[in-house]
N, C-alpha and C positions, 0 to 999 in steps of 0.2 A: 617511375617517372610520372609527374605529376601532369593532368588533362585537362583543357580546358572547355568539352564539351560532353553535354552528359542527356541517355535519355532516360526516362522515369518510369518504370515499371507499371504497369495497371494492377487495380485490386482486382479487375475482371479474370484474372490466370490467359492463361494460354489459347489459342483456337488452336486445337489439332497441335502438333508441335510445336505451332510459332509464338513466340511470346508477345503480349500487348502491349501498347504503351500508349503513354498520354498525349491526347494528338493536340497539333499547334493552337494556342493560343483556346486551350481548353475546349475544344471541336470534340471532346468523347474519349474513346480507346480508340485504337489504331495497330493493325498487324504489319501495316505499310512503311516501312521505316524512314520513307521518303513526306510521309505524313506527319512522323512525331514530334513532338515541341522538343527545341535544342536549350539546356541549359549551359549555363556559367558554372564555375568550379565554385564562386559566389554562391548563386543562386540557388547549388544544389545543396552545397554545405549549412546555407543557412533556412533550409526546410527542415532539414534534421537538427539540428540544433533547435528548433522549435517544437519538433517532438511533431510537426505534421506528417510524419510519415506512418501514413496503414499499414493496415497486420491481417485486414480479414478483411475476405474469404484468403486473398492471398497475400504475400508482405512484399512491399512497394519497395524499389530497391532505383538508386542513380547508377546506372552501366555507364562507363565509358563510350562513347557513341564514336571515336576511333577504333576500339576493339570491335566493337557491333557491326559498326562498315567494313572491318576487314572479314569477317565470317558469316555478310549475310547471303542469302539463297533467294534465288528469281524464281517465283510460284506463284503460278494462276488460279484465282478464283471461278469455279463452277458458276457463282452468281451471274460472271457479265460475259458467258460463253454465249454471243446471239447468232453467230454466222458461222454456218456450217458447209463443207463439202457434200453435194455437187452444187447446193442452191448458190450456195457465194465460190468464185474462183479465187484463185492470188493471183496477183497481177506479178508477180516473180516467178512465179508456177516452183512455191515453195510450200509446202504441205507438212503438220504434225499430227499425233491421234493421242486422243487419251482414251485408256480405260474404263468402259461402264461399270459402273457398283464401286469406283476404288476412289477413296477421296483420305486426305490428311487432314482434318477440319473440314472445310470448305473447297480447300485446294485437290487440285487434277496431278492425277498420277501421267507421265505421256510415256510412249514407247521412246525409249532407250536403245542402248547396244541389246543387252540379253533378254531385259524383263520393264516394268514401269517404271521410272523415275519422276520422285515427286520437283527435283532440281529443275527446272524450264530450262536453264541452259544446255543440259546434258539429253534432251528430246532431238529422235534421230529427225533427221529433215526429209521429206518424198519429193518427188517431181510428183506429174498427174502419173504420167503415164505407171509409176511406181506404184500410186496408188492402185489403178484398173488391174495392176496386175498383180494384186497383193491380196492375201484374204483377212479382210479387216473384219471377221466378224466378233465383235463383242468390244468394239471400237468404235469412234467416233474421229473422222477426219476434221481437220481445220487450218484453214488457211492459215500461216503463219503471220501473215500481217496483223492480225485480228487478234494473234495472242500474244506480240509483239507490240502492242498498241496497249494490252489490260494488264501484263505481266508486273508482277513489284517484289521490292527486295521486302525480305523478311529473316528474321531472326530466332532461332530454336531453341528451345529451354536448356535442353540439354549442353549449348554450347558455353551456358555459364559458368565463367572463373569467377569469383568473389574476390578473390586476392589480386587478381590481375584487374579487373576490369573496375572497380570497387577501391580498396584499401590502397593498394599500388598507387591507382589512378587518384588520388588526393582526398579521398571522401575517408570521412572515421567516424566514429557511431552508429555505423548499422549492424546491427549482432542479426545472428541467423537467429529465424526462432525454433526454439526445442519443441521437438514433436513428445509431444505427449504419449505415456504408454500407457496401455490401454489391461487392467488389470483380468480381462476378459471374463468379469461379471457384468450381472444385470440386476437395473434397480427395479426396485418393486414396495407394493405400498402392502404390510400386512393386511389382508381382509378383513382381521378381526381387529387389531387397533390400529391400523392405520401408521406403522413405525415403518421408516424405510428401512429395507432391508438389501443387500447386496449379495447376491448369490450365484453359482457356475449355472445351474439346468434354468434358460432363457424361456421354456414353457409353459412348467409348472411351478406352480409356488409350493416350496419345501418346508422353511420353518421360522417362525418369527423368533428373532437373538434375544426378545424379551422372556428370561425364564416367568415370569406370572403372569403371561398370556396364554390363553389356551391354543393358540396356534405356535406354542414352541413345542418344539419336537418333543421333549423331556417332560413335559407337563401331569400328561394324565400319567406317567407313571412316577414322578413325584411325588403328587397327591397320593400315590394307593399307600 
C-alpha cells in the first residue's frame, strides 16, 4: 500500500540504537522523530530520481513515517536530566530512577519490572515514601514530571523493513548497498621499489611479486 509520508534517513548513522533523520526544514539530524522533516511520496520519489541520495558514511534511505510512528520508543536523553530527587520534588509524588554508567547512545536506561529499561514507558513509577524505603544505590531518582516533559519518540535501526517501510510503501530505486568483502590482506609499498604489494602477515614485509626486485623472495636464489 502505497504512503504518503516519508522520513529521510541521515548520513550521520545511528546514536546508540536510534536512527537519525533529517530534521524539519533542514534544522540538522534529529533522533527526535517528532523533529524530522515529513515528506511527500512526490518529494521523496523525486530525490531519488535525481540521484540525491548519499551512500557515505551511511546510505540515506525514505522510511515510511506511518511505519516509523507505529514502532517508535519514548527515550530520555542524559543531556537534559537537570532535576533530581530530593533537591526537586514531583508535585504528583510520582518518581523514576535510571541507572549510573548504563546509557544507549545518549539515552537512560530506568528501572523496570526486573532489570533497566531503555523504553521510558516501561520505567516502574515510586511514590516518595517508596523511594526512602528502597536502596537505590547505584541509581538516580527523578521526578517524573521532569522526564515526562524531556522524553521523545525515537526509532531503532534494527526495526527496519526495507520492503515494508521502502518498496511497499511506493518509493523504487533505492538498492541496498553491497558490503564489500574484505580479502584480508594488507597493502604495502615494497622498500626496495616502491610496488604495491598485497599480502596476509599485516607486520612484516614478506616479499615483493616483482621477480627482478631484490626484495622478491626468489631472487638471490635465482641469480645463484
Amino acid at each position: 500500500m502505497k504512503r504518503n509520508r516519508f522520513y529521510k534517513t541521515s548520513t550521520h548513522g545511528g546514536v546508540g540504537s536510534n536512527v537519525s533523520f533529517h530534521g524539519i526544514n533542514g534544522s540538522g539530524y534529529v533522533t527526535d522523530i517528532d523533529k524530522a522533516h515529513i515528506y511527500s511520496l512526490a518529494e521523496a520519489q523525486s530525490e531519488v530520481d535525481k540521484g540525491w541520495m548519499r551512500n557515505y558514511p551511511e546510505q540515506e534511505l525514505f522510511l515510511s513515517a506511518d511505519h516509523v510512528d507505529e514502532l517508535s520508543v519514548w527515550k530520555v536523553d542524559c543531556q537534559y536530566i537537570d532535576k533530581t530527587y530530593p533537591e526537586i520534588k514531583d508535585p504528583n509524588n510520582e518518581y523514576v530512577a535510571y541507572r549510573k554508567g548504563c546509557w544507549d547512545g545518549n539515552d537512560l536506561g530506568f528501572a523496570s519490572t526486573l532489570a533497566h529499561n531503555y523504553d521510558y514507558s516501561q520505567a516502574r513509577v515510586f511514590t516518595e515514601t517508596e523511594v526512602n524505603s528502597t536502596n537505590f544505590d547505584g541509581w538516580v531518582v527523578v521526578p517524573k514530571f521532569h522526564t515526562d516533559e524531556i522524553a521523545r519518540r525515537t526509532f531503532q535501526n534494527r526495526n527496519i523493513n526495507r520492503r515494508k517501510m521502502i518498496s511497499s510503501a511506493g518509493i523504487v530505486g533505492i538498492r541496498k548497498n553491497r558490503e564489500s568483502q574484505s580479502s584480508g590482506k594488507t597493502r604495502w609499498n615494497c622498500p626496495t621499489c616502491g610496488k604495491i604489494v598485497w599480502q596476509y602477515n599485516p607486520h612484516d614485509f614478506m616479499s615483493c611479486s616483482d621477480t627482478e626486485c631484490k626484495s622478491y623472495d626468489g631472487y638471490l636464489s635465482a641469480s645463484l
